[in-house]
C-alpha positions in Angstrom: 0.0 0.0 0.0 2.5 2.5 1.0 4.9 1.7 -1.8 2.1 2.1 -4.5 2.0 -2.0 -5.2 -1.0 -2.7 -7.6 -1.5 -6.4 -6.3 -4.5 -8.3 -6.5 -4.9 -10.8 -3.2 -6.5 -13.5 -3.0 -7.1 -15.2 0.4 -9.2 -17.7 1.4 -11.1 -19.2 4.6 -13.8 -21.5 6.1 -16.7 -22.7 4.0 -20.0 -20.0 4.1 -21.9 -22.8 6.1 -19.4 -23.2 8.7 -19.8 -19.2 9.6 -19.6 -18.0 13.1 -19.2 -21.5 14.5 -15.5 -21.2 15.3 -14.4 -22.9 12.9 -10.8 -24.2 12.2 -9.1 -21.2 11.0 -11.9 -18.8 11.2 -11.1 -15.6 13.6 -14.9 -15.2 14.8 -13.8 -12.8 17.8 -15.6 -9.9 16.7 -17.8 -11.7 14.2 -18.5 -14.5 12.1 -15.2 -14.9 9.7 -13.7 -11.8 10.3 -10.8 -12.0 8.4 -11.8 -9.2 5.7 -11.3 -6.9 8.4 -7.7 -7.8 9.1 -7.1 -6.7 5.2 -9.0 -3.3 5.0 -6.5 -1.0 6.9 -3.6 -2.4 4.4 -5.4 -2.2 1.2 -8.0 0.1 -1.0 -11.0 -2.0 -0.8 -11.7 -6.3 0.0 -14.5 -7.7 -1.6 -16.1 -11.0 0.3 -17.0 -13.5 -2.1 -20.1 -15.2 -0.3 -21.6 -15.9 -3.3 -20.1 -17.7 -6.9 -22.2 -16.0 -8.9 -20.8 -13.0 -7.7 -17.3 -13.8 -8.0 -15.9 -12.7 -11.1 -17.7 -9.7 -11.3 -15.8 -8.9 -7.8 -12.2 -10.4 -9.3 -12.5 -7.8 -12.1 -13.6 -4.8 -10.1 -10.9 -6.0 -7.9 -8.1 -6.0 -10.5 -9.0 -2.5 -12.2 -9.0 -0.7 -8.9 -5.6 -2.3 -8.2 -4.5 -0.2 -11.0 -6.6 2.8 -11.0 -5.8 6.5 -9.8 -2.7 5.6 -7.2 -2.0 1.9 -7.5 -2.2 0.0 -4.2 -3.4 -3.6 -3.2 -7.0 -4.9 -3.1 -8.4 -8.3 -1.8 -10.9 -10.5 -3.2 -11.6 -12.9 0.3 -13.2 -16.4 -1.1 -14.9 -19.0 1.3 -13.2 -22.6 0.5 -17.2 -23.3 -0.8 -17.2 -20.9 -2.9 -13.4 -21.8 -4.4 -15.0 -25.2 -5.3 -17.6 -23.7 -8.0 -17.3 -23.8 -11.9 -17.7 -20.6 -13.7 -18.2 -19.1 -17.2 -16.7 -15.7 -17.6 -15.6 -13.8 -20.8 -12.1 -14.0 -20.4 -11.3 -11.4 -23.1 -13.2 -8.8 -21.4 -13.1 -9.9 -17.7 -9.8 -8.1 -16.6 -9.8 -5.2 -19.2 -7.9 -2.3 -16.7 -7.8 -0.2 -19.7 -11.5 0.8 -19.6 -10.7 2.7 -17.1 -9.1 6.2 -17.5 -6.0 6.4 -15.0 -3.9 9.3 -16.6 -5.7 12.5 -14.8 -4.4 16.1 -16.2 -3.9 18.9 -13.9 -6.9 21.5 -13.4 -5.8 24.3 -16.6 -5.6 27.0 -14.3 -3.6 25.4 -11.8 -0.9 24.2 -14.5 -0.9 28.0 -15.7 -0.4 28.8 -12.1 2.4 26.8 -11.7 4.0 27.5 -14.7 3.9 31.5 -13.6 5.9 30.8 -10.4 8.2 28.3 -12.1 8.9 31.2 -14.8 9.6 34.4 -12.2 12.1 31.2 -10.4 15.9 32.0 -9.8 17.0 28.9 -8.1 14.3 26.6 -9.3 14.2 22.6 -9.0 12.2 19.7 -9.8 11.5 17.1 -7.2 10.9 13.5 -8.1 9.6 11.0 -6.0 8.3 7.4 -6.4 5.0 8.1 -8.2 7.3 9.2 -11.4 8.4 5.4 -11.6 4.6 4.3 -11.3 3.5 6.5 -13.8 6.2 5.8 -15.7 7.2 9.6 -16.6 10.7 8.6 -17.1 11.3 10.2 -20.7 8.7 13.6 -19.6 10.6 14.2 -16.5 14.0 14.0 -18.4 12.5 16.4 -21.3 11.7 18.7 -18.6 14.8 19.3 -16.6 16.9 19.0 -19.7 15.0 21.5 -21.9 14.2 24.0 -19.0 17.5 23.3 -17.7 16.6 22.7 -14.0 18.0 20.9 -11.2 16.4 17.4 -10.4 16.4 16.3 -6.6 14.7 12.9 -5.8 13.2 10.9 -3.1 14.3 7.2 -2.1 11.7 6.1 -3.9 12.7 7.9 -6.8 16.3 7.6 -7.1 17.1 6.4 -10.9 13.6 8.1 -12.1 16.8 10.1 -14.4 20.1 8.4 -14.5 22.1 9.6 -12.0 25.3 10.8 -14.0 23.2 13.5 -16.0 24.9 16.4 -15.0 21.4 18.2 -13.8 20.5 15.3 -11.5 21.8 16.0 -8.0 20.9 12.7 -6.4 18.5 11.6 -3.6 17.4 14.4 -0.7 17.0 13.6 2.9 18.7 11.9 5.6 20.7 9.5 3.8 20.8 11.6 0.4 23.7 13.1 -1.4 25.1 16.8 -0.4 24.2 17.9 -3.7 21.0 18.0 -3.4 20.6 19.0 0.1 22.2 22.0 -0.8 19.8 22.4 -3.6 16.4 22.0 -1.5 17.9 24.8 1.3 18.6 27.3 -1.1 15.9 26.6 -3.5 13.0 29.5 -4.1 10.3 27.2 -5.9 10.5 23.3 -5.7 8.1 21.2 -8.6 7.7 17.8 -6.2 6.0 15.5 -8.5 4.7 12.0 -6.9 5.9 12.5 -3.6 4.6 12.3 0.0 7.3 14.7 2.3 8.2 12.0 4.5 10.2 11.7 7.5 13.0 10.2 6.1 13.2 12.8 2.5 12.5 15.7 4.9 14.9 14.9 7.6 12.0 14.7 10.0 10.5 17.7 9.1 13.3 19.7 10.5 12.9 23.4 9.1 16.0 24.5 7.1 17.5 21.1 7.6 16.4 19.8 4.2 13.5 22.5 3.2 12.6 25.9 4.1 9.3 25.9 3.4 7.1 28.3 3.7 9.5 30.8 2.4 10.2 28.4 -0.9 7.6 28.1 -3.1 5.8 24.4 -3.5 4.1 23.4 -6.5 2.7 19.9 -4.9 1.8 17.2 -8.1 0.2 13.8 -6.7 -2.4 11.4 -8.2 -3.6 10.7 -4.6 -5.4 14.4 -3.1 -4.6 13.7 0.5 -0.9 14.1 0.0 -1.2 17.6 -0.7 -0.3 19.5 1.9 -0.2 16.7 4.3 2.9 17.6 5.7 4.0 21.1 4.0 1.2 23.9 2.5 1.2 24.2 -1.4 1.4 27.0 -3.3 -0.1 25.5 -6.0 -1.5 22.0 -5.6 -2.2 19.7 -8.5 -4.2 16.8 -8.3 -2.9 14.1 -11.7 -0.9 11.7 -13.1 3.0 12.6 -13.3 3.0 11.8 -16.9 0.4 13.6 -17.9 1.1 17.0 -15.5 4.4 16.9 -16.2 3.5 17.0 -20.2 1.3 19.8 -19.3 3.6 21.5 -17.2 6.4 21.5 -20.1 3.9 23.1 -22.4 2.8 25.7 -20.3 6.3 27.3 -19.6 7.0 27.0 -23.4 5.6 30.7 -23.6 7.3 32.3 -20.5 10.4 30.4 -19.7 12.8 32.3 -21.7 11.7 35.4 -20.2 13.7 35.1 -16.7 16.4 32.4 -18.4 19.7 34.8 -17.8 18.6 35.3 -14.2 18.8 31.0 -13.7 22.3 30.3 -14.9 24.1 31.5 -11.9 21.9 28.7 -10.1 22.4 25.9 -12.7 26.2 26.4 -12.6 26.0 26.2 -9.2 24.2 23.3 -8.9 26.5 21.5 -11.3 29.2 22.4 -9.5 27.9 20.8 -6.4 27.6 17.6 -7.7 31.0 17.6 -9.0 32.3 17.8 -5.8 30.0 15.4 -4.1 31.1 12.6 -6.6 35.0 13.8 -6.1 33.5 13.2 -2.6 32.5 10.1 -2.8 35.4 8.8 -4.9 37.8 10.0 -2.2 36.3 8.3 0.3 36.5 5.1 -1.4 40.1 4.4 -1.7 42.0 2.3 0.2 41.4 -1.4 1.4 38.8 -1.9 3.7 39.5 -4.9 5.5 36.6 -5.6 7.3 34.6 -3.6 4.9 31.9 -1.2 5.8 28.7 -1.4 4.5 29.0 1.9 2.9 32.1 0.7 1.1 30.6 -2.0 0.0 27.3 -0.2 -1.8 30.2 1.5 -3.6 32.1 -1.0 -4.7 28.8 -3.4 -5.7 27.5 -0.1 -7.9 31.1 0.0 -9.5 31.0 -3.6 -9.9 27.9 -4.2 -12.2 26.8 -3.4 -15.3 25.0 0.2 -15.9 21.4 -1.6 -16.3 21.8 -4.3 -14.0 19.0 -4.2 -11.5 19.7 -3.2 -8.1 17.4 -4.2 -5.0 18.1 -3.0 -1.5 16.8 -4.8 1.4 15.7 -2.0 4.6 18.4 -0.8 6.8 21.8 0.2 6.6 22.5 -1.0 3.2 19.4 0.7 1.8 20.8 4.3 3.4 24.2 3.3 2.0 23.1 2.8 -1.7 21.3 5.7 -1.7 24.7 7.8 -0.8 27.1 5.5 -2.8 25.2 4.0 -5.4 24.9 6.1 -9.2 21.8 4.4 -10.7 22.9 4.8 -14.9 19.6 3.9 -16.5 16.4 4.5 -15.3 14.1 2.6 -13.4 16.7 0.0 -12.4 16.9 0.9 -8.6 14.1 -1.4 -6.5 13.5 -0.4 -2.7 10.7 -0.5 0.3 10.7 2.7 1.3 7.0 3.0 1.7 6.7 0.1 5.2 10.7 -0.7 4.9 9.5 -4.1 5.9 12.7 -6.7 6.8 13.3 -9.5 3.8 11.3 -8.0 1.0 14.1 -8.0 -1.2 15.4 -11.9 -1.0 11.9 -12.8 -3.1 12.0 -9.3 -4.8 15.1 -9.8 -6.9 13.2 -12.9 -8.9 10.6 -10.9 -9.4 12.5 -8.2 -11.3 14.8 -11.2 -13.1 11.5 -13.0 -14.4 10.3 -9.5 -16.0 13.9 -9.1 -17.4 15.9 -12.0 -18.1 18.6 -10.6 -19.9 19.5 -8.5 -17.1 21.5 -8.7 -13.9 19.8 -8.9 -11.0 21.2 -8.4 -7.8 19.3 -8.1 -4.5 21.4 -6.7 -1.5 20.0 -7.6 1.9 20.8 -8.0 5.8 21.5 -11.0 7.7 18.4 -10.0 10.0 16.7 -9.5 7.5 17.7 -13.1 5.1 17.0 -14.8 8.5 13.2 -14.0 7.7 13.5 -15.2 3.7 16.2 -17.4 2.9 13.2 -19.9 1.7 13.2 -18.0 -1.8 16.6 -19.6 -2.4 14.8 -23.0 -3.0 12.3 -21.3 -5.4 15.2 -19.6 -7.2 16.6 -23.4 -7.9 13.3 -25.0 -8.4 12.5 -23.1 -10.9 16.1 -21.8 -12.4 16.1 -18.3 -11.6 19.6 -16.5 -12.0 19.5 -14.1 -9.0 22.6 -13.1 -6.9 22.0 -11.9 -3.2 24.7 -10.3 -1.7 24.0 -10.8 2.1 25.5 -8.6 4.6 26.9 -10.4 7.4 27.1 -8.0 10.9 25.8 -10.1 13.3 22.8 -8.1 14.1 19.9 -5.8 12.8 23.0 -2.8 12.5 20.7 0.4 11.9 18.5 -0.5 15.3 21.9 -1.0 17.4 23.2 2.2 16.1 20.2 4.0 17.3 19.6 2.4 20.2 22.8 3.2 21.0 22.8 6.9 19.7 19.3 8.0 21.7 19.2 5.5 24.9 23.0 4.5 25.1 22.5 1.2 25.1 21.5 -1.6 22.8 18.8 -4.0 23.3 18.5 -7.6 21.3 19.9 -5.9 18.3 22.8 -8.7 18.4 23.0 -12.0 17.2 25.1 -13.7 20.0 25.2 -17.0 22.7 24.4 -16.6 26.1 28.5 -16.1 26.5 28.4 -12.4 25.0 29.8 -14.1 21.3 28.6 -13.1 18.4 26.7 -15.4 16.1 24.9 -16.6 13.2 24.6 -19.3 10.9 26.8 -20.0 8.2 25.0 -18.3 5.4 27.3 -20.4 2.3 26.8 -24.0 3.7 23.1 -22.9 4.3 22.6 -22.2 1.1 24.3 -25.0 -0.3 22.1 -26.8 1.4 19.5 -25.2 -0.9 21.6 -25.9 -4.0 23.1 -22.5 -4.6 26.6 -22.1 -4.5 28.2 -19.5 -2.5 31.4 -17.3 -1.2 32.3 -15.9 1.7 34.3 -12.3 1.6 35.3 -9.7 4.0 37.5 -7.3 2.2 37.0 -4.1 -0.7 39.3 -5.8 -3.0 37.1 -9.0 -3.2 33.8 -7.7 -3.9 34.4 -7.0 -7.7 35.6 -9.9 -9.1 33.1 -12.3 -6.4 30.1 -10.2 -8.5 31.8 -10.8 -12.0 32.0 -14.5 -11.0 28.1 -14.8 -9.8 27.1 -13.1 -13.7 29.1 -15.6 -15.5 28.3 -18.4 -13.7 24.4 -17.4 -14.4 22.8 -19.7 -11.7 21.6 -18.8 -8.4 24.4 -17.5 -6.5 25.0 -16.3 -2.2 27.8 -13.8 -1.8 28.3 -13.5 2.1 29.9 -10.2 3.3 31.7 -10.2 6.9 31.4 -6.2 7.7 32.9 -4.1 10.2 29.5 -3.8 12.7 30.7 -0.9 14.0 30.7 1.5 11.1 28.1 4.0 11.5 25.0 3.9 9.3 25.3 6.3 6.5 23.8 10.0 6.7 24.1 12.9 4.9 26.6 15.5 5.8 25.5 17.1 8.8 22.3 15.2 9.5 21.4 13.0 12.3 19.0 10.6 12.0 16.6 13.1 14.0 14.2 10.3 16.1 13.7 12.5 19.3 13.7 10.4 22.3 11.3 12.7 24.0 7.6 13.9 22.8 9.1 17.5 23.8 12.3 17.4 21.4 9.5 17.7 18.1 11.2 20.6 16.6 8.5 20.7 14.5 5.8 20.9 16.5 6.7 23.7 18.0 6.7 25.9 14.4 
């Protein structure tokens, strides 16, 4: 739901006749087979099929609202009786999305609007988050920034919605973005967000003039779902549409004007070139070396450096997920997979042969924790039932690393963050004989100079393949310059509250 998923579900329960008689499996609690209601905060609407002759009519309605306006999961909830029924349907028409019309435009007189204040901009940018990559604006966002010649800052979410080594793309914002672009949103007098919520995490918790300065920048807020605009910052112009389709408006409308304030903008554009200049001189100077145990965000560098410029990148939550976002260039668009919506531990172990089903002649490479592999090392045995050429690099630091760290930073202590015996050791399984016991063959590494030819090896040998990284488990988890990670430990510490 919060990563704009448009999955249909499919769960099932007791037969109709067994209803309310606490049945095996049926949660009757609150009422008779209540397990609809366990669904309905988690997606847009469950239908309960109580009826087959109702079925496919809720399967279809199901399926286009899956798809429809901002994409999120629905749930069609079938009784086992109900399962057991034949049915006729019109399978060419049954599961037609396309009849209905998801590609909104902006009201007219708010695209003018927005246009105007884009125009009288000196230090203008575009911000992009996820909802560009649902939409799939990839080729209007680029045609924007490119012709207009204006900075592009993205969220998580929307890291790789432009490749990351066009010189107007300043990288990811927030608390584990790149310098670059923080720079950009704090000096910034009219920011274009486009599909994007204002989080915590892209906002730096809200903090003014840590990340943003609204009110005193100027927001034009674009998003397909209403109830993100100005949910957590007021718009100065609010448009309610589709990314493609606004940004495409958007583009036309400044056609007319944008020429009119152009001299007064190229101060700002060199500027903002010249940042990102010396954030990837940054970055490159602090790569160098051996790193011997290496860190985590070492080894997001040396994994993006490793692979191939549309190899297919998947971050698992945590400190490696921070750490690409920093490290990692993304070269082609829409090759950069991660949670950020729920973050939720061990998506990405099942994730990575999802993306190498859809494209086969691709590298795909799924980066995860040990907490969270722990959770999902099963998908290794569908990966060899059924031949699918994934690699998962798995991060060995004994622990769930970004929870220790802050557990440490705000109460000074840690708390079951660590994998260890009852004599203080550390401890886990061992990841390459486990997953040889799965059928996939695997390495164990420790050190920078190992990582790139271990992730050449897995693409040749194109099978399955488990590349286990020892880390150093005290390297801090990866923030940008001069941000904390800015959880308060006390109700009274909300900076923002207090605005």
């Amino acid at each position: 739901m919060l990563d704009s998923s448009g999955v249909l579900l499919i769960p099932t329960g007791p037969p109709t006749h067994y209803l309310d008689r606490s049945s095996l499996e049926e949660l009757s609690v609150h009422g008779g087979d209540d397990i609809p209601n366990v669904f309905r905060p988690i997606t847009k609407r469950v239908y309960w099929a109580i009826r087959p002759d109702i079925l496919a009519w809720q399967l279809t309605q199901a399926y286009k609202l899956a798809g429809t306006g901002r994409p999120g999961p629905t749930a069609v909830y079938i009784p086992f009786d109900v399962s057991a029924h034949d049915l006729e349907v019109d399978e060419e028409t049954m599961f037609q999305k396309d009849v209905i019309t998801t590609k909104m435009g902006g009201d007219p007189e708010q695209i003018k609007e927005a246009a105007k204040l884009l125009a009288k901009a000196k230090k203008p940018i575009v911000l992009a988050g996820g909802g560009v990559h649902v939409a799939e604006a990839w080729g209007e966002l680029k045609e924007l920034i490119d012709g207009m010649q204006i900075p592009l800052v993205t969220t998580m979410p929307g890291k790789g919605v432009v490749a990351e080594d066009n010189p107007l793309c300043l990288g990811p914002v927030g608390r584990s973005g790149w310098g670059s672009a923080i720079n950009a949103t704090r000096e910034a007098d009219v920011v274009l967000a486009i599909g994007n919520r204002f989080c915590d995490a892209n906002t730096s918790g809200w903090r003014k003039g840590v990340v943003y300065n609204f009110p005193e920048t100027k927001l034009i807020h674009v998003n397909i779902d209403q109830l993100d605009i100005g949910r957590s910052y007021p718009a100065d112009v609010g448009i309610v549409g589709d990314a493609k389709t606004v940004l495409r408006q958007i583009f036309e409308g400044l056609k007319g004007v944008w020429k009119e304030n152009e001299k007064a903008r190229e101060p700002w554009v060199a500027k903002a070139r010249k940042w990102k200049e010396e954030w990837l001189a940054k970055i490159e100077a602090d790569n160098q070396g051996k790193s011997d145990p290496i860190t985590t965000n070492r080894l997001a560098y040396e994994i993006n450096r490793a692979l191939p410029k549309d190899a297919n990148v998947i971050t698992d939550t945590g400190d490696i997920q921070q750490a690409y976002e920093g490290y990692g260039i993304v070269r082609e668009p829409n090759t950069f997979f991660n949670n950020a919506g729920l973050a939720q531990m061990g998506w990405s172990a099942s994730a990575v042969m999802g993306v190498k089903l859809a494209r086969p002649d691709k590298v795909a490479l799924a980066i995860v924790g040990d907490g969270s592999f722990l959770m999902s090392s099963y998908a290794m045995a569908t990966a060899v039932e059924y031949k699918i050429p994934v690699i998962w690099v798995l991060i060995n630091n004994y622990g769930q690393s970004i929870e220790r760290h802050g557990q440490l930073i705000n109460y000074g202590r840690e708390v079951w963050s660590t994998f260890q015996k009852t004599d203080g050791k550390v401890s886990n399984p061992d990841f390459v004989k486990m997953a040889e016991s799965y059928g996939v063959k695997g390495k164990r590494i420790h050190s920078s100079d190992e990582v790139r030819g271990t992730i050449q090896e897995a693409i040749k040998l194109n099978e399955p393949y488990l590349i286990e990284v020892v880390t150093d488990r005290e390297a801090p988890t990866y923030f940008s310059p001069g941000i904390t990670r800015g959880y308060p430990v006390r109700w009274d510490k909300l900076e923002y509250l207090k605005q």
